[in-house]
C-alpha positions as CSV (number, residue, x, y, z in Angstrom):
1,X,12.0,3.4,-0.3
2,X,8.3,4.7,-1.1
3,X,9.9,6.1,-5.0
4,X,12.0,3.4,-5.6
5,X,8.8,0.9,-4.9
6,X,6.8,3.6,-7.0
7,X,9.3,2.7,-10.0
8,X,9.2,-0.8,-9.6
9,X,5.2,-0.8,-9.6
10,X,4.9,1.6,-12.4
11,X,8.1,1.0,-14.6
12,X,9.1,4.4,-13.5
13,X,8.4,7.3,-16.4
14,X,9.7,5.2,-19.4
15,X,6.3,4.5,-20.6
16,X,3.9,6.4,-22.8
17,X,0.6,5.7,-21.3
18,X,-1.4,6.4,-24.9
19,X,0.2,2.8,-26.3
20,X,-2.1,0.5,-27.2
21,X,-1.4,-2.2,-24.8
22,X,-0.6,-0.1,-21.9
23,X,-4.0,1.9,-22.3
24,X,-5.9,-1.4,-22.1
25,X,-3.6,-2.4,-18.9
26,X,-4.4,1.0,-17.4
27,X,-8.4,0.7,-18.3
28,X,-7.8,-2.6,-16.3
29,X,-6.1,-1.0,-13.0
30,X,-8.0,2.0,-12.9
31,X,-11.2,-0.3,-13.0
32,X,-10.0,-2.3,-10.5
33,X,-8.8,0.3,-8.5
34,X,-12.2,2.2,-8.6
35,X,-14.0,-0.8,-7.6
36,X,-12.3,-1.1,-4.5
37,X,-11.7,2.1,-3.1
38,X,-15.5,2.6,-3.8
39,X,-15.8,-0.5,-1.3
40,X,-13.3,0.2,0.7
41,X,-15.0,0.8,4.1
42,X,-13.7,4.4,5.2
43,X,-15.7,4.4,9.0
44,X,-13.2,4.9,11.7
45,X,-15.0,1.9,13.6
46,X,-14.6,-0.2,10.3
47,X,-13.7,-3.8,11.4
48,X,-12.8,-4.8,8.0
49,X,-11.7,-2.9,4.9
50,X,-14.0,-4.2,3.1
51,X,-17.4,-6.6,3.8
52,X,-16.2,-9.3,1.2
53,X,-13.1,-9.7,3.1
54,X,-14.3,-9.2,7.0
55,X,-12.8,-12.2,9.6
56,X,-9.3,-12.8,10.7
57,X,-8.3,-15.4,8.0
58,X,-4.7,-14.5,6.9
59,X,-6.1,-14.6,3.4
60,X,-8.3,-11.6,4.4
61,X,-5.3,-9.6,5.1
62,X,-3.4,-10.9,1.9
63,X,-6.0,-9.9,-0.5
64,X,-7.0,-6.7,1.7
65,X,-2.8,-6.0,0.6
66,X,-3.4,-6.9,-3.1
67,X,-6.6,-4.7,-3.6
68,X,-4.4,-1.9,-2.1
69,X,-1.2,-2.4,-4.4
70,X,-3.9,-2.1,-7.3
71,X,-5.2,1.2,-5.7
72,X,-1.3,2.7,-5.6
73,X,-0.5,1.6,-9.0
74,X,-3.2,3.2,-10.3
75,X,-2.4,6.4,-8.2
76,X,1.0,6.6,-9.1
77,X,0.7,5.4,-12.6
78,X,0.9,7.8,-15.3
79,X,-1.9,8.0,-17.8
80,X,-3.9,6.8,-15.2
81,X,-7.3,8.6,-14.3
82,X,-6.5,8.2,-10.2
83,X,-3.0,9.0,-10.9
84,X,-2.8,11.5,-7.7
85,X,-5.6,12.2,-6.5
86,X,-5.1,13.1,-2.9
87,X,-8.3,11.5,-1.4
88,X,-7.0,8.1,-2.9
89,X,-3.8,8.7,-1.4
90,X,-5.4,9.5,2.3
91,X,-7.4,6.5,2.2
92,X,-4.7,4.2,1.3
93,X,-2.8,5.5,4.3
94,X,-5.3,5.1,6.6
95,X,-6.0,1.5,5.2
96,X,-2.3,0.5,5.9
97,X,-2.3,1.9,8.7
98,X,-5.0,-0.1,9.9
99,X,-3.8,-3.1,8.2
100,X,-0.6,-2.6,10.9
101,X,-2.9,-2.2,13.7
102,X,-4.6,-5.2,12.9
103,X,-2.7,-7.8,13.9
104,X,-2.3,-6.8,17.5
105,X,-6.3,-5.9,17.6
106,X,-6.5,-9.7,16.6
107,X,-4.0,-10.7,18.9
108,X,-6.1,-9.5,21.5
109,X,-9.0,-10.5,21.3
110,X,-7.9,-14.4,20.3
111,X,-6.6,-13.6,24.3
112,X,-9.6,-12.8,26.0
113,X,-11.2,-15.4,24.2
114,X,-9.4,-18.7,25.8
């Protein structure tokens, strides 16, 4: 599942990273994905991923998602200057990981608050 969603998000190998458009398209994502990994907040008692997007709005969550998806394209996009890099790849582990823990930590404490 993980390589067929890699080809979907990167268009698989049929690309040649040094065209034109695509270069600009990759500036774009590895921009991106710099910015937020640089943000992302890496502490094991982090209570957001990042401070721009800390509370327990959904929306939190669904950009939290989006800012990730930007971090693996770039990791698994070829021609990219993230593509593989190992600490990106731990970090985007742990953030989903979190991301799954999240809801029941919410859960929780919406509980012992009534």
């Amino acid at each position: 599942m993980t390589e067929r969603w890699q080809y979907v998000l990167t268009d698989g190998d049929g690309y040649d990273p040094a065209d034109p458009a695509l270069e600009t398209a990759l500036g774009r994502v590895d921009g991106d994905a710099k910015r937020h990994w640089g943000a992302l907040d890496k502490s094991t008692g982090r209570t957001a991923l990042w401070a721009d997007l800390a509370g327990d709005d959904e929306w939190y969550t669904t950009e939290s998602v989006a800012r990730l998806v930007t971090m693996s394209t770039a990791y698994a996009s070829k021609g990219s200057a993230l593509a593989g890099d190992t600490g990106l790849a731990t970090d985007i582990r742990d953030a989903v990981r979190w991301i799954a823990w999240r809801p029941a930590e919410l859960a929780a404490r919406r509980v012992r608050h009534r």
